[in-house]
Biopython code that builds the backbone (N, CA, C, O; Angstrom):
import numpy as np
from Bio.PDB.StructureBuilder import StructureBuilder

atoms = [
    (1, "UNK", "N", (17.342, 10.973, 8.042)),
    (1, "UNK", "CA", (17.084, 9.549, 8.110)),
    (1, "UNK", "C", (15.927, 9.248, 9.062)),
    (1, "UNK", "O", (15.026, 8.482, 8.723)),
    (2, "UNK", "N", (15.953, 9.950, 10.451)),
    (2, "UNK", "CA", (14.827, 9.337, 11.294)),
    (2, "UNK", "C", (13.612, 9.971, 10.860)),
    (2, "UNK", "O", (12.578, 9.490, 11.323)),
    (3, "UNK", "N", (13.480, 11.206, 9.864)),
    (3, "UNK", "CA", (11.996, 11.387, 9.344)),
    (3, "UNK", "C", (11.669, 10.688, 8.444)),
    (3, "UNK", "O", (10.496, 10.372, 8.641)),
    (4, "UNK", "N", (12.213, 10.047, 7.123)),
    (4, "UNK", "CA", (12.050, 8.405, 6.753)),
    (4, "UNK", "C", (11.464, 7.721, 7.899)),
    (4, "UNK", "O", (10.280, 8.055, 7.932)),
    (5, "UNK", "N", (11.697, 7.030, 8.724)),
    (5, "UNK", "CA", (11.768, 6.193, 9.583)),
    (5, "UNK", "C", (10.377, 6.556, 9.639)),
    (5, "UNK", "O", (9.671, 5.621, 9.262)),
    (6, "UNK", "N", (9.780, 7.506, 9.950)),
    (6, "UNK", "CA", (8.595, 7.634, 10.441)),
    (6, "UNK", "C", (7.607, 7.718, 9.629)),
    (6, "UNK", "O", (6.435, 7.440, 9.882)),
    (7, "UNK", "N", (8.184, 8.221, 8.325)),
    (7, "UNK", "CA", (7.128, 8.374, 7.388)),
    (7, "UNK", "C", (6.774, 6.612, 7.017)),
    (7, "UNK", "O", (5.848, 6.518, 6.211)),
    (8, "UNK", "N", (7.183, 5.654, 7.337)),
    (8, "UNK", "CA", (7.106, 4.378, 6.565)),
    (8, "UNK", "C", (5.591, 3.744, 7.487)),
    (8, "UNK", "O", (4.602, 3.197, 6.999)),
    (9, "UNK", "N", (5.825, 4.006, 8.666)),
    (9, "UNK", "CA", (4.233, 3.907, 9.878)),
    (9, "UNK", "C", (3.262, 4.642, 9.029)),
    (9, "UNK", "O", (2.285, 4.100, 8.513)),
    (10, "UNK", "N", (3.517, 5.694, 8.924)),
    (10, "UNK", "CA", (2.267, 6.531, 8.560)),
    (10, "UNK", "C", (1.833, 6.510, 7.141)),
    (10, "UNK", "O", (0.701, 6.935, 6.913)),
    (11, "UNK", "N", (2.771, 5.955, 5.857)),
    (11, "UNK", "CA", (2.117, 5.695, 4.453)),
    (11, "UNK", "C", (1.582, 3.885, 4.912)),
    (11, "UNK", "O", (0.791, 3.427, 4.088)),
    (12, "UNK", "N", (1.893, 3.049, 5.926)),
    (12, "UNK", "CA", (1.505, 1.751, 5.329)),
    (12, "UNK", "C", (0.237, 2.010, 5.971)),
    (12, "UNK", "O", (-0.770, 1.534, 5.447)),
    (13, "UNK", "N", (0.121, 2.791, 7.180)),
    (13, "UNK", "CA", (-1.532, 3.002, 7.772)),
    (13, "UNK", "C", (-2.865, 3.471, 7.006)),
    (13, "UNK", "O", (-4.076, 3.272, 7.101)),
    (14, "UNK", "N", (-1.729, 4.415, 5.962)),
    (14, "UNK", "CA", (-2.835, 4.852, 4.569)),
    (14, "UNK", "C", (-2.936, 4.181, 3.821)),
    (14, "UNK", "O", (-3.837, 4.327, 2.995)),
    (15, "UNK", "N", (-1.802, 2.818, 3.737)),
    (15, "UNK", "CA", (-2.610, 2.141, 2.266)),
    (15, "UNK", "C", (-3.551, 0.814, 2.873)),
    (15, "UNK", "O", (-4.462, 0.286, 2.235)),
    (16, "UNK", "N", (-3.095, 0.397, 4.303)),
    (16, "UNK", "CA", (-3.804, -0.446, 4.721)),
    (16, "UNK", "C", (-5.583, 0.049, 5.326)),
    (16, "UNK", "O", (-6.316, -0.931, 5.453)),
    (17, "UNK", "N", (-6.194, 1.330, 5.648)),
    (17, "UNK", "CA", (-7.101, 1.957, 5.666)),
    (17, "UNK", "C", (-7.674, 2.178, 4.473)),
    (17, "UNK", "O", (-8.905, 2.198, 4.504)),
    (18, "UNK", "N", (-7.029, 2.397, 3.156)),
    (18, "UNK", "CA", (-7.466, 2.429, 2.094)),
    (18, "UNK", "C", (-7.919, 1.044, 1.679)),
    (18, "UNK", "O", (-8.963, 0.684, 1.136)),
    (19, "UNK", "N", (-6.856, 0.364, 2.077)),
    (19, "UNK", "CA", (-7.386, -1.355, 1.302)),
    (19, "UNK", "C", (-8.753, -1.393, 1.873)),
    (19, "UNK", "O", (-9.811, -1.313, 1.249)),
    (20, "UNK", "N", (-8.557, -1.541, 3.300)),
    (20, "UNK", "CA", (-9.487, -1.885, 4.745)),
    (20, "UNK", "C", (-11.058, -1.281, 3.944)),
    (20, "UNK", "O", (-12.103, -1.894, 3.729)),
    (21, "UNK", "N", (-10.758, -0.155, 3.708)),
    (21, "UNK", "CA", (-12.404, 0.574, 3.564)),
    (21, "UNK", "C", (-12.618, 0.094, 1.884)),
    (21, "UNK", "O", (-13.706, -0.144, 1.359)),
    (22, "UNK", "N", (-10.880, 0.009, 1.030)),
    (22, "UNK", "CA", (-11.845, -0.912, -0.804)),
    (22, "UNK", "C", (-12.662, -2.013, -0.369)),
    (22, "UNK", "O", (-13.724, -2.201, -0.961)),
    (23, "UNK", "N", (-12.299, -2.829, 0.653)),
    (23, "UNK", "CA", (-12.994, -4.135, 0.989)),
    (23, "UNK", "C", (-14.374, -3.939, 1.903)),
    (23, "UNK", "O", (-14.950, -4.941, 2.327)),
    (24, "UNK", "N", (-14.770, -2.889, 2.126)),
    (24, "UNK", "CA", (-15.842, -2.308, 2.978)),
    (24, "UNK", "C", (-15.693, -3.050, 4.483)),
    (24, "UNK", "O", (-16.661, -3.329, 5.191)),
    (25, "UNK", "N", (-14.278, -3.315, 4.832)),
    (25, "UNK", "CA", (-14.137, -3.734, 6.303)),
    (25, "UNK", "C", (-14.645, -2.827, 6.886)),
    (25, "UNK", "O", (-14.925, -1.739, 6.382)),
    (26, "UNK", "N", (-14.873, -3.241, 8.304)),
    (26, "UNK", "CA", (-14.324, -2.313, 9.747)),
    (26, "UNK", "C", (-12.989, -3.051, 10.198)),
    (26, "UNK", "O", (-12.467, -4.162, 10.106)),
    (27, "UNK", "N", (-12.796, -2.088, 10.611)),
    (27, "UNK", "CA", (-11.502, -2.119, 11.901)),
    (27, "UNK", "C", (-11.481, -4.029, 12.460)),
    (27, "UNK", "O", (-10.867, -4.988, 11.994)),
    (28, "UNK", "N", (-12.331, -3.927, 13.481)),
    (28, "UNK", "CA", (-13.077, -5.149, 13.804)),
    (28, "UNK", "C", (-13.525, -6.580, 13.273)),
    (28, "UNK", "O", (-13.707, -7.673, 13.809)),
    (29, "UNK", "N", (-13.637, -5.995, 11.753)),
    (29, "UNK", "CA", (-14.320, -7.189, 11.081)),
    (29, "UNK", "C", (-12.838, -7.815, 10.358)),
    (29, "UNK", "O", (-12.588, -9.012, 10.213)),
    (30, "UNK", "N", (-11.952, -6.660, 9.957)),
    (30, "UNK", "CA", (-10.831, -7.238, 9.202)),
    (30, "UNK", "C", (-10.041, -7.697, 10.530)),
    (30, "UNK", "O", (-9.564, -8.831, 10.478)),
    (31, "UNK", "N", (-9.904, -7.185, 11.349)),
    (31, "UNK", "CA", (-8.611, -7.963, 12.743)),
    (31, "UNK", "C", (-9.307, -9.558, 12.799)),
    (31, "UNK", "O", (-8.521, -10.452, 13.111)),
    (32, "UNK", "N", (-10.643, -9.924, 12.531)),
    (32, "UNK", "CA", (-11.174, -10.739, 12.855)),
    (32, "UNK", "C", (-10.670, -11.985, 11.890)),
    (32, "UNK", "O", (-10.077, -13.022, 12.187)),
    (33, "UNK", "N", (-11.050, -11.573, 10.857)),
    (33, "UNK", "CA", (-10.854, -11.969, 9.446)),
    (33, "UNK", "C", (-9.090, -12.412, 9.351)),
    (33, "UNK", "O", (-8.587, -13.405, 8.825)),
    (34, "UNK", "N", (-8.459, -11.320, 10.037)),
    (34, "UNK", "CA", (-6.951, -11.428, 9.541)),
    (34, "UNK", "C", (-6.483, -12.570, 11.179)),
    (34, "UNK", "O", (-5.337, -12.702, 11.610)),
    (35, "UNK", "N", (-7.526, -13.109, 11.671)),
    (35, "UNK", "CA", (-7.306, -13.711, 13.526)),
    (35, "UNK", "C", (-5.990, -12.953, 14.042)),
    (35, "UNK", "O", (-4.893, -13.467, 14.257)),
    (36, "UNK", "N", (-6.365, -11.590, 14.192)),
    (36, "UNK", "CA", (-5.435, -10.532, 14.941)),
    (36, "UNK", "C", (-6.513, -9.775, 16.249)),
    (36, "UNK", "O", (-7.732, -9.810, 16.413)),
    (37, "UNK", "N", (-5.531, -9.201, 16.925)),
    (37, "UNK", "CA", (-6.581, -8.634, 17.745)),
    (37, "UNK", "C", (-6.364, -6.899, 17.544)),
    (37, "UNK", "O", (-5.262, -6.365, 17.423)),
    (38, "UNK", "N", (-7.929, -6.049, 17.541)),
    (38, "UNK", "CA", (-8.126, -5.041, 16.762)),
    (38, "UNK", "C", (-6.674, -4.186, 16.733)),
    (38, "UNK", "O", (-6.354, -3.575, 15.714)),
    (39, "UNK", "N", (-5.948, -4.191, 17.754)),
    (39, "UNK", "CA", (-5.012, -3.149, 17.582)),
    (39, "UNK", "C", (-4.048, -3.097, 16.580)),
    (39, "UNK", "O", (-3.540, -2.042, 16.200)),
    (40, "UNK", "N", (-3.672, -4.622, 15.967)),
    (40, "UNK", "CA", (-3.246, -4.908, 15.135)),
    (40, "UNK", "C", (-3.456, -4.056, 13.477)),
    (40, "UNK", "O", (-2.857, -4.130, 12.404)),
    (41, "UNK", "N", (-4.528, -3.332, 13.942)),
    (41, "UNK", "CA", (-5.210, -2.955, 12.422)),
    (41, "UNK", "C", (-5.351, -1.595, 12.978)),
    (41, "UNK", "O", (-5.050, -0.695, 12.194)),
    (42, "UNK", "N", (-5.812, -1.182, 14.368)),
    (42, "UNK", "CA", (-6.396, 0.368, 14.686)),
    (42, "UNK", "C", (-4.591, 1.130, 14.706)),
    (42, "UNK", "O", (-4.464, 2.044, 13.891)),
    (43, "UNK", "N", (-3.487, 0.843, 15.433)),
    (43, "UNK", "CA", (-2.148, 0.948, 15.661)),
    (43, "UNK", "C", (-1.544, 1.019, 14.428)),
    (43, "UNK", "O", (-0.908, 2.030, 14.131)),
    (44, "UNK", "N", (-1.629, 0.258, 13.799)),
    (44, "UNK", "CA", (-1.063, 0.549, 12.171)),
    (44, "UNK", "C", (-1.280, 1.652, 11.612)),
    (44, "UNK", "O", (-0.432, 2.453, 11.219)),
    (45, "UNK", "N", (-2.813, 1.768, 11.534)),
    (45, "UNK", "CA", (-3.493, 2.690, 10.398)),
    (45, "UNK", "C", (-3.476, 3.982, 11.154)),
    (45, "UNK", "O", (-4.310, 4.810, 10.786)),
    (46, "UNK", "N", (-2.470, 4.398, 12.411)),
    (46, "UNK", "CA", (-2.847, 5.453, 12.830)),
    (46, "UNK", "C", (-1.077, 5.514, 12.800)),
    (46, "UNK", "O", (-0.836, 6.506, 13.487)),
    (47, "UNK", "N", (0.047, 5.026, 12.411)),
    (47, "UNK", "CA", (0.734, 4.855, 12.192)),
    (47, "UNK", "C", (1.878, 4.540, 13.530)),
    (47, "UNK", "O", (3.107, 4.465, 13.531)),
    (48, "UNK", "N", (1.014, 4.422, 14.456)),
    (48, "UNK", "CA", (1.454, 4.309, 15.877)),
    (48, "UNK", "C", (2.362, 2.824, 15.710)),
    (48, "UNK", "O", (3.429, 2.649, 16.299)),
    (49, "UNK", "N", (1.870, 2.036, 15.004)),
    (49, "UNK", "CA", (2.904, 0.465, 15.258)),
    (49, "UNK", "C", (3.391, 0.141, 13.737)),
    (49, "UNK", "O", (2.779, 0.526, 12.741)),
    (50, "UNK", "N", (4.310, -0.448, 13.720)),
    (50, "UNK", "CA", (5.061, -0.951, 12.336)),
    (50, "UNK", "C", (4.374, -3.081, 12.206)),
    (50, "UNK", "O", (4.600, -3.857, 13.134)),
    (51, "UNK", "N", (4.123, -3.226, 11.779)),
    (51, "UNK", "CA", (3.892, -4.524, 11.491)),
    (51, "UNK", "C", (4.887, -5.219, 11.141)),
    (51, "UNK", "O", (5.896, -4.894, 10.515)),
    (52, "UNK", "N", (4.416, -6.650, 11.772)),
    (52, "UNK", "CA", (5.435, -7.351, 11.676)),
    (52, "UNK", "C", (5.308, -8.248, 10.154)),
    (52, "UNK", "O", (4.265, -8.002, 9.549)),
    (53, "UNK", "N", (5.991, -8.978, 9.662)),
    (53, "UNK", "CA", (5.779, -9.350, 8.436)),
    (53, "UNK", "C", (4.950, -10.579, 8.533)),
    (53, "UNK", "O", (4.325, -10.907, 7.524)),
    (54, "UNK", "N", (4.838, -11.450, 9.822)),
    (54, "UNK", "CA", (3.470, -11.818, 9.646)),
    (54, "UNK", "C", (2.540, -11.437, 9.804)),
    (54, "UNK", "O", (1.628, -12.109, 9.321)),
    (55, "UNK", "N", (2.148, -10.145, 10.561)),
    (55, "UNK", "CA", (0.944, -9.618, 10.675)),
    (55, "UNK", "C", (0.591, -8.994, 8.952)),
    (55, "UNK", "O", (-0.578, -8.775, 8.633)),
    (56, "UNK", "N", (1.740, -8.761, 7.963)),
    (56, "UNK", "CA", (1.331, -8.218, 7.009)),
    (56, "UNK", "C", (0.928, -9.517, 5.806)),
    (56, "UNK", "O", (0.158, -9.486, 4.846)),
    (57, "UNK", "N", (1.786, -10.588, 6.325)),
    (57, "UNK", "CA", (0.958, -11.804, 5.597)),
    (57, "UNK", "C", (-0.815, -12.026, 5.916)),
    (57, "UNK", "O", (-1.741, -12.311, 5.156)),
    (58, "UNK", "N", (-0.770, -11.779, 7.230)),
    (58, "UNK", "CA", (-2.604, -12.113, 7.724)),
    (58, "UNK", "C", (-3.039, -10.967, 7.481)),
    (58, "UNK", "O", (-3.905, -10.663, 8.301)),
    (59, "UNK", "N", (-2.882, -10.330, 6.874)),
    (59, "UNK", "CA", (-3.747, -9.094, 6.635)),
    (59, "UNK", "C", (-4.177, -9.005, 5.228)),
    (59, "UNK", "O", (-5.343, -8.887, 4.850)),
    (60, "UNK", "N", (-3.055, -9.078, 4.441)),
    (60, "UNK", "CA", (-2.919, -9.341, 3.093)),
    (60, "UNK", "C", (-4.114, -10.720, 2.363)),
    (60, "UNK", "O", (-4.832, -10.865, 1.374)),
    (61, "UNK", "N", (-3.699, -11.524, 3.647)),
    (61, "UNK", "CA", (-4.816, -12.455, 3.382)),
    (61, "UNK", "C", (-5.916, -12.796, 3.520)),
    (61, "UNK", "O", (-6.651, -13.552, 2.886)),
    (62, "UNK", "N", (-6.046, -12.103, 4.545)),
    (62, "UNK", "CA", (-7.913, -11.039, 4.487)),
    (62, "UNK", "C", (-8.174, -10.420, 3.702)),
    (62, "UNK", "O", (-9.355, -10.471, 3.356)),
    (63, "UNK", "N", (-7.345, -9.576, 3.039)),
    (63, "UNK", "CA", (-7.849, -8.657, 2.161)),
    (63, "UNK", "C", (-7.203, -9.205, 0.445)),
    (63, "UNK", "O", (-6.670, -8.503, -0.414)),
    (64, "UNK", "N", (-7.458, -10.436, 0.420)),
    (64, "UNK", "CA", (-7.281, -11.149, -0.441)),
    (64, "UNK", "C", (-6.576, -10.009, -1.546)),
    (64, "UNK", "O", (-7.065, -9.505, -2.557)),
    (65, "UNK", "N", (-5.226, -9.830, -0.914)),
    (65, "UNK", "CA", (-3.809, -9.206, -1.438)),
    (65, "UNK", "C", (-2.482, -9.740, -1.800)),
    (65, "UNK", "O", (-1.717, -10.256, -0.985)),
    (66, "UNK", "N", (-2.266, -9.606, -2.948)),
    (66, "UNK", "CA", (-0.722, -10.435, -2.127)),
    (66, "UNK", "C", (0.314, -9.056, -1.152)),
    (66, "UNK", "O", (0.223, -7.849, -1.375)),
    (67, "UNK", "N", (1.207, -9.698, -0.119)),
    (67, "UNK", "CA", (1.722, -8.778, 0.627)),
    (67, "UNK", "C", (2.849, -7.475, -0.136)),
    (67, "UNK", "O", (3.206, -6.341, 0.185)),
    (68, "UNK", "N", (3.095, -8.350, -1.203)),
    (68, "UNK", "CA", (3.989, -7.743, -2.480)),
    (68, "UNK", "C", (2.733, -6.675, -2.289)),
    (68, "UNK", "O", (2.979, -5.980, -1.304)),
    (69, "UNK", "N", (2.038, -6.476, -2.627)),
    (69, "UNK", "CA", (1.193, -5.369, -3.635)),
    (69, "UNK", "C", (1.029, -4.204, -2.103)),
    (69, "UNK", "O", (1.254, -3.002, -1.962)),
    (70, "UNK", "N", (0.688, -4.947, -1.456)),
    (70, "UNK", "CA", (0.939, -4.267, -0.159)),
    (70, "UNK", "C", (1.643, -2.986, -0.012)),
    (70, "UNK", "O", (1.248, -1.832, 0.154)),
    (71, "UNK", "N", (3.238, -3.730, -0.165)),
    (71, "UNK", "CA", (4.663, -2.880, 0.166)),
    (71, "UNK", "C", (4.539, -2.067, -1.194)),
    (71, "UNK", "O", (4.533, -0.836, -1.205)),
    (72, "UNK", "N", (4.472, -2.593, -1.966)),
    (72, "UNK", "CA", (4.928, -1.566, -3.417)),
    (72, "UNK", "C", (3.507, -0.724, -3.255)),
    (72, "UNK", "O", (3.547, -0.177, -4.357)),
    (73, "UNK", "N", (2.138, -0.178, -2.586)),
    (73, "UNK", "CA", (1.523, 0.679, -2.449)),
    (73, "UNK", "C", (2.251, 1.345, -1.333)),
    (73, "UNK", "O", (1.726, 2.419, -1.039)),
    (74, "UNK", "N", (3.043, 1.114, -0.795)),
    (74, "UNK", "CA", (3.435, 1.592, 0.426)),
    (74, "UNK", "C", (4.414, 2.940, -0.213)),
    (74, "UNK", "O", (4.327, 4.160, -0.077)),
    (75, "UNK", "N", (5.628, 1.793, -1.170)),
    (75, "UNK", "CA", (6.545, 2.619, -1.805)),
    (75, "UNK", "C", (5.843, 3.640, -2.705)),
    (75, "UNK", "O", (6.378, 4.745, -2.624)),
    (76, "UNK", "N", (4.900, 3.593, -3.460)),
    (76, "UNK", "CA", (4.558, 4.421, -4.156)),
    (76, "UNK", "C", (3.941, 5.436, -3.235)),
    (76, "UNK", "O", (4.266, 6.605, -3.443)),
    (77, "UNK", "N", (3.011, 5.160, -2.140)),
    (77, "UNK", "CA", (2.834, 6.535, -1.500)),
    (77, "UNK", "C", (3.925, 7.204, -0.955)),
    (77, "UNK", "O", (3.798, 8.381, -0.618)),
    (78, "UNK", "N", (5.236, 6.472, -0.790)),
    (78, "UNK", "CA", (6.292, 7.617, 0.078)),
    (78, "UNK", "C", (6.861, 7.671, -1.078)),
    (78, "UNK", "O", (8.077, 7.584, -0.909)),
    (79, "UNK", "N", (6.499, 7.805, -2.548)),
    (79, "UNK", "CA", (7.027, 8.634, -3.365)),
    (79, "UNK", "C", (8.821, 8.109, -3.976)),
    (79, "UNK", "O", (9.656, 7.468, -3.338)),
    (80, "UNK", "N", (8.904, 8.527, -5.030)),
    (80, "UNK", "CA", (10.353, 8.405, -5.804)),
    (80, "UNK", "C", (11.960, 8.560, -4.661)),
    (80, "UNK", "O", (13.088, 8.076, -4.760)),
    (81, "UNK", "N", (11.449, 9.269, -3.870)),
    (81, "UNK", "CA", (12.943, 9.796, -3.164)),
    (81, "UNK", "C", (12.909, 8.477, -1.882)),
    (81, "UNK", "O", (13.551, 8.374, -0.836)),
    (82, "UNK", "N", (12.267, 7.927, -2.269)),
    (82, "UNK", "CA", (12.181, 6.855, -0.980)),
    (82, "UNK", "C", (13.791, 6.147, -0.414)),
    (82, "UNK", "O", (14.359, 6.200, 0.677)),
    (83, "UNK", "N", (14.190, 5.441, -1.843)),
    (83, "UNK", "CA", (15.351, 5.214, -2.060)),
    (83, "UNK", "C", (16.631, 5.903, -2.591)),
    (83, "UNK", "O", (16.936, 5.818, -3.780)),
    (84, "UNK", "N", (17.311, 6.530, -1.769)),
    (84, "UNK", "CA", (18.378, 7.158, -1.901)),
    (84, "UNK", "C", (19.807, 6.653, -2.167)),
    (84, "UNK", "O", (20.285, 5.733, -1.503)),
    (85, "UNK", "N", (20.465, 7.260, -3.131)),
    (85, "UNK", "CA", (21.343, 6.773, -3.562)),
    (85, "UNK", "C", (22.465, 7.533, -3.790)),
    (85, "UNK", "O", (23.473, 7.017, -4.274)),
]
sb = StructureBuilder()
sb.init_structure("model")
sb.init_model(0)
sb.init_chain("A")
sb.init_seg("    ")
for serial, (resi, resn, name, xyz) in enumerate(atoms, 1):
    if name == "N":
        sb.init_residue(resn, " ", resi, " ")
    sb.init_atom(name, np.array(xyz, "f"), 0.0, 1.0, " ", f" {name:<3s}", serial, name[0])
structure = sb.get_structure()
């Protein structure tokens, strides 16, 4: 269970770095864009912080996303076994 836990930091840092660089952000330009301050975006994508669900609304909305599409890139990078049953 707690290696789940950890893997969920480190796939949303890859899909939010992935969005970050489809949109040809920087680091800097999207915290700006999303009125966060940079760590908000550098802490994530290094999987060091979990976001809060408004930080994933202002982000989403910088990167003219909906936050849905967000999470379900999230789920698809941690793969089928995500949800256990």
């Amino acid at each position: 269970m707690m290696e789940q836990k950890s893997r969920i930091p480190r796939a949303f840092g890859e899909v939010l770095r992935e969005l970050r660089t489809e949109k040809r952000f920087s680091q800097e330009a999207l915290a700006t864009e999303s009125d966060l301050d940079r760590k908000f975006v550098y802490l994530p994508e290094r999987g060091q912080r979990q976001p809060s669900f408004t930080t994933i609304f202002k982000l989403a909305k910088a990167l003219k996303i909906s936050p849905n599409k967000i999470v379900k890139r999230v789920e698809k990078k941690m793969g089928k076994n995500f949800i256990r049953r």
